[in-house]
MILO-359639 format. One record per atom (N, C-alpha, C, O): atom name; x, y, z. Coordinates in nm, 4 decimals. Example, Ala and Ser with C-alpha at 12.3 -4.5 7.8 and 13.67 -1.06 7.14 Angstrom:
<nodes>
@name = N u = 1.3190 v = -0.5690 w = 0.7800
@name = CA u = 1.2300 v = -0.4500 w = 0.7800
@name = C u = 1.3200 v = -0.3300 w = 0.7800
@name = O u = 1.4236 v = -0.3319 w = 0.8465
@name = N u = 1.2850 v = -0.2250 w = 0.7080
@name = CA u = 1.3670 v = -0.1060 w = 0.7140
@name = C u = 1.2900 v = 0.0030 w = 0.7870
@name = O u = 1.3409 v = 0.1138 w = 0.8039
</nodes>
This chain:
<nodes>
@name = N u = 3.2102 v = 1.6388 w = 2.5324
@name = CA u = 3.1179 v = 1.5314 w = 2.5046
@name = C u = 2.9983 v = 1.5863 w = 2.4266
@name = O u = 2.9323 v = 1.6856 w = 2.4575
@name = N u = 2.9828 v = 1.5166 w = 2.3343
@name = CA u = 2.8361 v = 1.5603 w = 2.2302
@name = C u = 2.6979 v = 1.5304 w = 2.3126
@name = O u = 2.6881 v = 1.4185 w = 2.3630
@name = N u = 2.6096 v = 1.6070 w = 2.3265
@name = CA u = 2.4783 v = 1.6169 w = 2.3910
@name = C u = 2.3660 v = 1.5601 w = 2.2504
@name = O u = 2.3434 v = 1.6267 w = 2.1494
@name = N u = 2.3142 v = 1.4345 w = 2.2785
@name = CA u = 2.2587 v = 1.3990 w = 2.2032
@name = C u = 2.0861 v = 1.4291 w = 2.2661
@name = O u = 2.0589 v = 1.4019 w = 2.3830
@name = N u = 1.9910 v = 1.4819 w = 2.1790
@name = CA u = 1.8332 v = 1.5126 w = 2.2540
@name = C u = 1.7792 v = 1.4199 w = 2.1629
@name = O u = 1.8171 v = 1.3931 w = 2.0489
@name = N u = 1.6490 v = 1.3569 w = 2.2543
@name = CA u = 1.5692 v = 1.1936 w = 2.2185
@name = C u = 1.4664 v = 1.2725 w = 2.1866
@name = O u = 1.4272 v = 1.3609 w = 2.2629
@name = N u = 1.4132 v = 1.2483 w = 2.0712
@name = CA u = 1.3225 v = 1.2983 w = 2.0077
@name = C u = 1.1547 v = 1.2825 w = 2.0872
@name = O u = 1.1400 v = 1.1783 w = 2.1511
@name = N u = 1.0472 v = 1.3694 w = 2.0843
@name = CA u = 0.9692 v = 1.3816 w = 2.1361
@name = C u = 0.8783 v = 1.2799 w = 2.0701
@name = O u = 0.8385 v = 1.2815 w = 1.9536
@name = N u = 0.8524 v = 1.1912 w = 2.1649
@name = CA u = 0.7500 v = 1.0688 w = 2.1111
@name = C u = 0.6205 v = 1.0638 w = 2.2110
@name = O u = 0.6204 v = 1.0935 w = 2.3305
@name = N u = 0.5358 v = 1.0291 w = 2.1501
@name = CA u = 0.3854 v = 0.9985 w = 2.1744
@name = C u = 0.3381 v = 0.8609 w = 2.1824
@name = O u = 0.3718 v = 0.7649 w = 2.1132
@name = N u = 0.2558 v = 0.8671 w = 2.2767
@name = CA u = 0.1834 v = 0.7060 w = 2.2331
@name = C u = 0.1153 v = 0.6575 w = 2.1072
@name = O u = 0.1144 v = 0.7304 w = 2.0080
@name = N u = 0.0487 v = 0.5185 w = 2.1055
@name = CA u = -0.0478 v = 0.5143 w = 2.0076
@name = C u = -0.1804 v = 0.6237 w = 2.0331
@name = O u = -0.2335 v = 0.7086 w = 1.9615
@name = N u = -0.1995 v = 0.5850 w = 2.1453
@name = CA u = -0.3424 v = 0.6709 w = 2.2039
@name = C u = -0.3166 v = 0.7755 w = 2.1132
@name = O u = -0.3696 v = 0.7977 w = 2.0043
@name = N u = -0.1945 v = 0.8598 w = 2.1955
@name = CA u = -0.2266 v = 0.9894 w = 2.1843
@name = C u = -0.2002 v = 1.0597 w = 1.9962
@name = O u = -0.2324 v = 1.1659 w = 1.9430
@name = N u = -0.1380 v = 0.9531 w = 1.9534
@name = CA u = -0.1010 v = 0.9513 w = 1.8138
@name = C u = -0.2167 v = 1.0253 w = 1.7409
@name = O u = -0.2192 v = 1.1372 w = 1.6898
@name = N u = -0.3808 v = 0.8586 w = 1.7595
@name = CA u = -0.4584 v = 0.8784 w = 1.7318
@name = C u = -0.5303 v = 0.9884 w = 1.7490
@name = O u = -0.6039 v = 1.0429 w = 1.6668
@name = N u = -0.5032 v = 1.0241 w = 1.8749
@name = CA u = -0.5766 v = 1.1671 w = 1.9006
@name = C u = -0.5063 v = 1.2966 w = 1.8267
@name = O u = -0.5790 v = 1.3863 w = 1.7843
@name = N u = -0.4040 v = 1.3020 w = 1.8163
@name = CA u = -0.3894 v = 1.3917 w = 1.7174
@name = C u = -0.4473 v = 1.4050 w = 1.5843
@name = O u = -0.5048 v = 1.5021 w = 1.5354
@name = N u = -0.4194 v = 1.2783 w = 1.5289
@name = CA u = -0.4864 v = 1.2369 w = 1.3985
@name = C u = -0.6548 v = 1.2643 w = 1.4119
@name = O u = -0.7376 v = 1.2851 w = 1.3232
@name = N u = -0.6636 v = 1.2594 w = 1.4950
@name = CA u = -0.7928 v = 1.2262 w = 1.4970
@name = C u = -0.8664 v = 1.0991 w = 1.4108
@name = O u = -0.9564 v = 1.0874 w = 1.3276
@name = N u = -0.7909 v = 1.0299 w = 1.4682
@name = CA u = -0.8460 v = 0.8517 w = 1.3966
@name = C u = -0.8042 v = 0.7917 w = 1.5014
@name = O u = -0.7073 v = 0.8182 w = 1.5725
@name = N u = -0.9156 v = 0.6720 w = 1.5125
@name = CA u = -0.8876 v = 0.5292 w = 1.5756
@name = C u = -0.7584 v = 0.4858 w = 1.6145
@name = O u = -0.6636 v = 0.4703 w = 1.5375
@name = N u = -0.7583 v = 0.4676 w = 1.7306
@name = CA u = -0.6402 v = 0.3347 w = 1.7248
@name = C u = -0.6490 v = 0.2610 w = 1.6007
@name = O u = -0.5841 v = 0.2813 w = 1.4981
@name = N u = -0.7581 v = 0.1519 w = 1.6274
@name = CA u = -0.7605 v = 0.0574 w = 1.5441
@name = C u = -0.6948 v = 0.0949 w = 1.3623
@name = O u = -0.6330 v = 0.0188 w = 1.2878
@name = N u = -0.7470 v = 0.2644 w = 1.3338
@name = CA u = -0.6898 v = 0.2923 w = 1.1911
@name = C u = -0.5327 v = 0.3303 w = 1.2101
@name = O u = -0.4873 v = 0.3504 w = 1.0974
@name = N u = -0.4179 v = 0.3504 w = 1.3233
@name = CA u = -0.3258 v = 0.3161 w = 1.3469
@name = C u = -0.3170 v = 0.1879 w = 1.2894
@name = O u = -0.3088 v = 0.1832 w = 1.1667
@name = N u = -0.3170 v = 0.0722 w = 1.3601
@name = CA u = -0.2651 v = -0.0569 w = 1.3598
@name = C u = -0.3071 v = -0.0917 w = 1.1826
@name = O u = -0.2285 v = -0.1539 w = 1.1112
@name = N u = -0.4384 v = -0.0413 w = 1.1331
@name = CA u = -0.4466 v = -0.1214 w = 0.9911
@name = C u = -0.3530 v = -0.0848 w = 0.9296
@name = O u = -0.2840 v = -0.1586 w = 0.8593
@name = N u = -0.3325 v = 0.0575 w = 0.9496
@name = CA u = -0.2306 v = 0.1397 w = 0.8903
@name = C u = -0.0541 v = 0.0571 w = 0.8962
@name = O u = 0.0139 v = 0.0127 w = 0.8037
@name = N u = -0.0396 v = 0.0607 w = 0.9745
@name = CA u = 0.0642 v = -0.0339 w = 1.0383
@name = C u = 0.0830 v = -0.1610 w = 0.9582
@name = O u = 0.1834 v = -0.1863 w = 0.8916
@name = N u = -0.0113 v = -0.2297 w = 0.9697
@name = CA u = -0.0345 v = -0.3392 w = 0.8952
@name = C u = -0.0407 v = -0.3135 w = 0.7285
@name = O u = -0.0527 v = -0.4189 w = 0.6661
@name = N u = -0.0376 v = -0.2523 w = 0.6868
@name = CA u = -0.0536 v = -0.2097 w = 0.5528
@name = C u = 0.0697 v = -0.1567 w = 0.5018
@name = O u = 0.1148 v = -0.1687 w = 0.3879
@name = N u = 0.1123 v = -0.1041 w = 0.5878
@name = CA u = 0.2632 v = -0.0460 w = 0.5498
@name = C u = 0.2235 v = 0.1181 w = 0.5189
@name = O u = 0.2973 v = 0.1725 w = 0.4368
@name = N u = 0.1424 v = 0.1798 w = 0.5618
@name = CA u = 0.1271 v = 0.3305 w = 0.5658
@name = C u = 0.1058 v = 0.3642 w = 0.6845
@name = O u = 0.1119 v = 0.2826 w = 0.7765
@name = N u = 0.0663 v = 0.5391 w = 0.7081
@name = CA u = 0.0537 v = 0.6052 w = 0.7916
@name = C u = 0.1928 v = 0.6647 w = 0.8192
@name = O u = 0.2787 v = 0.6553 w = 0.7315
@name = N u = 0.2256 v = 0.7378 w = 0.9601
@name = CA u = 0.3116 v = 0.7859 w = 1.0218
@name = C u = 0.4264 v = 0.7002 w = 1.0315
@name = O u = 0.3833 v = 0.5849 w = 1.0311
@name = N u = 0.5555 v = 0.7005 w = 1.0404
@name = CA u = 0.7102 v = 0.6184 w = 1.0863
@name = C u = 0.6656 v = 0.6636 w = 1.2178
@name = O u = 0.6399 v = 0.7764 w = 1.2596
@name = N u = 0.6618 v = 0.5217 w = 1.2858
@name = CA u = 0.6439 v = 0.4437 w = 1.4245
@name = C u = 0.8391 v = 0.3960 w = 1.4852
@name = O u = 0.9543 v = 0.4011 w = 1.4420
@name = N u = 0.7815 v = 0.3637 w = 1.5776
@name = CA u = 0.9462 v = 0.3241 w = 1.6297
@name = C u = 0.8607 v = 0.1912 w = 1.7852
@name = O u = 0.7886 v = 0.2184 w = 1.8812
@name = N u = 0.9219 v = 0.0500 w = 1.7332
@name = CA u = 0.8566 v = -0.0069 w = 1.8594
@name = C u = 0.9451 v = -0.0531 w = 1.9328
@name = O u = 1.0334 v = -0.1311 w = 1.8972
@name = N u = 0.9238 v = 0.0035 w = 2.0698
@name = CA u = 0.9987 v = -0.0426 w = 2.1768
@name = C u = 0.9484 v = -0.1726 w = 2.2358
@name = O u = 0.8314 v = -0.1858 w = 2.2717
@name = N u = 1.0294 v = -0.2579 w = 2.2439
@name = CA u = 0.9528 v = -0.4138 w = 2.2811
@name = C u = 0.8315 v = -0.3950 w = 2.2848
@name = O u = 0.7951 v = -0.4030 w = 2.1675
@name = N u = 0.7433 v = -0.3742 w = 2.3496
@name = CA u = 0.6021 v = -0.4586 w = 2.3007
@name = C u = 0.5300 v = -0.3073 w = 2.2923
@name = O u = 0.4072 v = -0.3073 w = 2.2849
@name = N u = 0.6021 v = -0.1745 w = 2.2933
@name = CA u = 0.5366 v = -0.0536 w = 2.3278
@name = C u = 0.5239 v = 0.0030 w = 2.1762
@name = O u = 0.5856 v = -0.0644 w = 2.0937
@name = N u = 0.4515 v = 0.1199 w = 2.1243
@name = CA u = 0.4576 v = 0.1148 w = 1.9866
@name = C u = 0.4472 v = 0.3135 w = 2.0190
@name = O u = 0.3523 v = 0.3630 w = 2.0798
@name = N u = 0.5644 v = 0.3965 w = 1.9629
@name = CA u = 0.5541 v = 0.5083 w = 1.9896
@name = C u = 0.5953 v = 0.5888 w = 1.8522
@name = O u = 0.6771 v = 0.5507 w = 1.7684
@name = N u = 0.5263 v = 0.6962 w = 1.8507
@name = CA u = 0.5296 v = 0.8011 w = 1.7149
@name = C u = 0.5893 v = 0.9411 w = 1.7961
@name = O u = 0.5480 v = 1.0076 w = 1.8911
@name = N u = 0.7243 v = 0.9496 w = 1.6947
@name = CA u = 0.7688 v = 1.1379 w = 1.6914
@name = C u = 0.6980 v = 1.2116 w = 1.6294
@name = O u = 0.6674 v = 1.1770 w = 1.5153
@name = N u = 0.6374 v = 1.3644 w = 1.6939
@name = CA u = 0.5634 v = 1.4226 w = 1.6786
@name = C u = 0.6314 v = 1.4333 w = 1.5442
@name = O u = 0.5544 v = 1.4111 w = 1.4507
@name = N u = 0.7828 v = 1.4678 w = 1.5030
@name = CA u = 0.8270 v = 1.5490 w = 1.3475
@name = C u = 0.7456 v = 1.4340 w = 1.3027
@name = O u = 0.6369 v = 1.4744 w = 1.2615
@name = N u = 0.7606 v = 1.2800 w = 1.2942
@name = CA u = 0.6977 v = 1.2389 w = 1.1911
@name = C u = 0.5914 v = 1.1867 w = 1.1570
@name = O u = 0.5760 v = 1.1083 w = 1.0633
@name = N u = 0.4774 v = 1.2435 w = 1.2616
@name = CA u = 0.2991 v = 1.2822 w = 1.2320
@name = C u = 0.3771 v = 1.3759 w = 1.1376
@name = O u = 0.4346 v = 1.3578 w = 1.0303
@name = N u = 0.3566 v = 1.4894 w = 1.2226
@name = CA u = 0.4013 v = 1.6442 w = 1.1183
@name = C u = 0.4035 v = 1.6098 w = 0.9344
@name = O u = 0.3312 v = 1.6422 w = 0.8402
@name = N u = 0.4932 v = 1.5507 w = 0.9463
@name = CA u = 0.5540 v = 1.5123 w = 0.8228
@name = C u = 0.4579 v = 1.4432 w = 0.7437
@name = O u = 0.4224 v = 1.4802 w = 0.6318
@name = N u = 0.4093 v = 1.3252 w = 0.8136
@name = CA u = 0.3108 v = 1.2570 w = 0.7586
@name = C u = 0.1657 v = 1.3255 w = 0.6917
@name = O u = 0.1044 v = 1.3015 w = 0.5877
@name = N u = 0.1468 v = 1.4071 w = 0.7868
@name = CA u = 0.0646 v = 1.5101 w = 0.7480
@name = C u = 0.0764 v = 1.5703 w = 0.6497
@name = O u = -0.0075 v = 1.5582 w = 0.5605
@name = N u = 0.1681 v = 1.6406 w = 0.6391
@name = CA u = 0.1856 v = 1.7417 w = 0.5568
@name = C u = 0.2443 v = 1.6525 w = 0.3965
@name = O u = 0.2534 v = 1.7147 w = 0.2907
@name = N u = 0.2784 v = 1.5023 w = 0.4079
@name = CA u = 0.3079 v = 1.4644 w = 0.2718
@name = C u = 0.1610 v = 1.3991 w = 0.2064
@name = O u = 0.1531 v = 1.3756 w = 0.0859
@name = N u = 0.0527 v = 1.3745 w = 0.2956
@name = CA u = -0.0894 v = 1.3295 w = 0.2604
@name = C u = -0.2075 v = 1.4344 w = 0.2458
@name = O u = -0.3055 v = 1.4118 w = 0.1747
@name = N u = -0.1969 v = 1.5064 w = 0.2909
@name = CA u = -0.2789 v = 1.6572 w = 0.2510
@name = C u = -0.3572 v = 1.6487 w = 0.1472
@name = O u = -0.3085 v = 1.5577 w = 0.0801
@name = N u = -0.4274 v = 1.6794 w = 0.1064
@name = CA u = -0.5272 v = 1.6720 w = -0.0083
@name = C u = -0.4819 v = 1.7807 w = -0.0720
@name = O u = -0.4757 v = 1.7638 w = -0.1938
@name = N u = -0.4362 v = 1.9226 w = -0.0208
@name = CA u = -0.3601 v = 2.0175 w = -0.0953
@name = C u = -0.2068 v = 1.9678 w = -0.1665
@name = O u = -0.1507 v = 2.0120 w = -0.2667
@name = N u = -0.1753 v = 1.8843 w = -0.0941
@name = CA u = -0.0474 v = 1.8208 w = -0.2033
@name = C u = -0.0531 v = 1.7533 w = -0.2768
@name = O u = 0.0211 v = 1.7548 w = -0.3751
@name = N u = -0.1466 v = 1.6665 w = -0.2551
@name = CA u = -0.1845 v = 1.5740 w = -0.3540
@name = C u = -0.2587 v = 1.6216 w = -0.4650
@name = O u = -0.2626 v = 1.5351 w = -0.5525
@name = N u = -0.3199 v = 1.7266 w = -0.4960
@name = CA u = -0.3507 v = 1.8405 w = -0.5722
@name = C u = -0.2619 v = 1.8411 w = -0.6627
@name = O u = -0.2626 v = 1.7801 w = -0.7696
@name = N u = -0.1679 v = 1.9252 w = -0.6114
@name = CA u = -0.0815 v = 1.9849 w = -0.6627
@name = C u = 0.0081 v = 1.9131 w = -0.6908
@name = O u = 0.0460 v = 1.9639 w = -0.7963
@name = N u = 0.0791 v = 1.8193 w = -0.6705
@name = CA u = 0.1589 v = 1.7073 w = -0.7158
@name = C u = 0.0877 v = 1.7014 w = -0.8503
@name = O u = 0.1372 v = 1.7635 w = -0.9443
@name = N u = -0.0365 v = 1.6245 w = -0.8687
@name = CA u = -0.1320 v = 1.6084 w = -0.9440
@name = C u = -0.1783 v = 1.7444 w = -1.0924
@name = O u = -0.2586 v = 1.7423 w = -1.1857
@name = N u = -0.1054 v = 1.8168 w = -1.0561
@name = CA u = -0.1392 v = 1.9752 w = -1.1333
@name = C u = -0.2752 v = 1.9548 w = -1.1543
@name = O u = -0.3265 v = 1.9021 w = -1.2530
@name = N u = -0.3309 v = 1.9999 w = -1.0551
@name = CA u = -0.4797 v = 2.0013 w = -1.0324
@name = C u = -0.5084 v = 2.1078 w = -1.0001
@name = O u = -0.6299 v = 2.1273 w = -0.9981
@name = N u = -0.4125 v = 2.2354 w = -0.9572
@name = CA u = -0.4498 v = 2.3235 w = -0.8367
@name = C u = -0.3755 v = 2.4481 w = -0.8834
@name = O u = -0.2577 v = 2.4735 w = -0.8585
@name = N u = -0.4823 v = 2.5418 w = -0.9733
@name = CA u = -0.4281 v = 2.6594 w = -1.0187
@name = C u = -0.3912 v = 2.7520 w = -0.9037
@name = O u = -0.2778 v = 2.7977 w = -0.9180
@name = N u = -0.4748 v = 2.8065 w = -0.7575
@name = CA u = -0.4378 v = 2.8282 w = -0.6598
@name = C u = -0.5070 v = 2.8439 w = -0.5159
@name = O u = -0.5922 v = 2.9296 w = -0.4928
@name = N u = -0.4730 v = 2.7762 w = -0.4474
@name = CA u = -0.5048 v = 2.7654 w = -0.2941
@name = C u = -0.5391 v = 2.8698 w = -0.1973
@name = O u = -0.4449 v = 2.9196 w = -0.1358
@name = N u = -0.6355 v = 2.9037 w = -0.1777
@name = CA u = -0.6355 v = 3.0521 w = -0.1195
@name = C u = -0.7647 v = 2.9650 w = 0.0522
@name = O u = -0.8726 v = 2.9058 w = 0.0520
@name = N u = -0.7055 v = 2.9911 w = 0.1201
@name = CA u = -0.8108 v = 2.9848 w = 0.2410
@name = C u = -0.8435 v = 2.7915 w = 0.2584
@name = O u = -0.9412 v = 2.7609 w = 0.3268
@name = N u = -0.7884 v = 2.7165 w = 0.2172
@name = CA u = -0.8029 v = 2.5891 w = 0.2539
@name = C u = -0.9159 v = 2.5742 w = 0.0664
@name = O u = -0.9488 v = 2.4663 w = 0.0171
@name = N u = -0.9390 v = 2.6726 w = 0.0230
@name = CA u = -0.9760 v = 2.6516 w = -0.1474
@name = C u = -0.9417 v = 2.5714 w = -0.2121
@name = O u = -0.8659 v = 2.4980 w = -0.1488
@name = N u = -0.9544 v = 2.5421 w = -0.3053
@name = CA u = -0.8755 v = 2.4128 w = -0.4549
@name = C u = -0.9798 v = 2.4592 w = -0.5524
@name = O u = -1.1019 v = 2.4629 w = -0.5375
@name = N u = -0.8822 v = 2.5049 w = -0.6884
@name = CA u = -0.9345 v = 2.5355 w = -0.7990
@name = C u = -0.8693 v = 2.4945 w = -0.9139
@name = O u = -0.7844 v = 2.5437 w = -0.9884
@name = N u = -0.9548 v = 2.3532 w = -0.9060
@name = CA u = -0.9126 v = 2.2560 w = -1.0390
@name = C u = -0.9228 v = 2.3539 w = -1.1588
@name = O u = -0.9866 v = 2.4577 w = -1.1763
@name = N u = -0.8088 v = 2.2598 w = -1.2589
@name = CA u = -0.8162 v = 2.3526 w = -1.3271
@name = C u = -0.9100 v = 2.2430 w = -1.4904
@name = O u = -0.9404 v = 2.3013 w = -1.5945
</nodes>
């Protein structure tokens, strides 16, 4: 039999607290169609840590840099437009 593992989910609360933002900038977010991939269980609203992680790491101001070829090179949380 295949062993399937349920991915590690968080509340809104604690979402926010990672983020370090509001609930409330959850839900606009939500409402807007950005932020983190949510998953709602009937009336419960829960986030997998991979996809904060993810979320994070695709909104970064260092990626968006560099997407941007803005960013000759990154040294120490640095940005050196070019």
């Amino acid at each position: 039999m295949e062993q399937t593992t349920c991915p590690q989910m968080v509340s809104e609360k604690q979402a926010a607290r990672i983020l370090a933002v509001s609930i409330a900038a959850l839900r606009r977010w939500r409402r807007e169609g950005r932020g983190p991939q949510f998953t709602r269980l009937e009336r419960c609203i829960r986030y997998e840590i991979r996809a904060i992680k993810e979320w994070v790491a695709e909104n970064s101001s260092e990626k968006q840099a560099v997407d941007r070829g803005q960013v000759n090179s990154v040294k120490h949380g640095s940005q050196i437009a070019e």
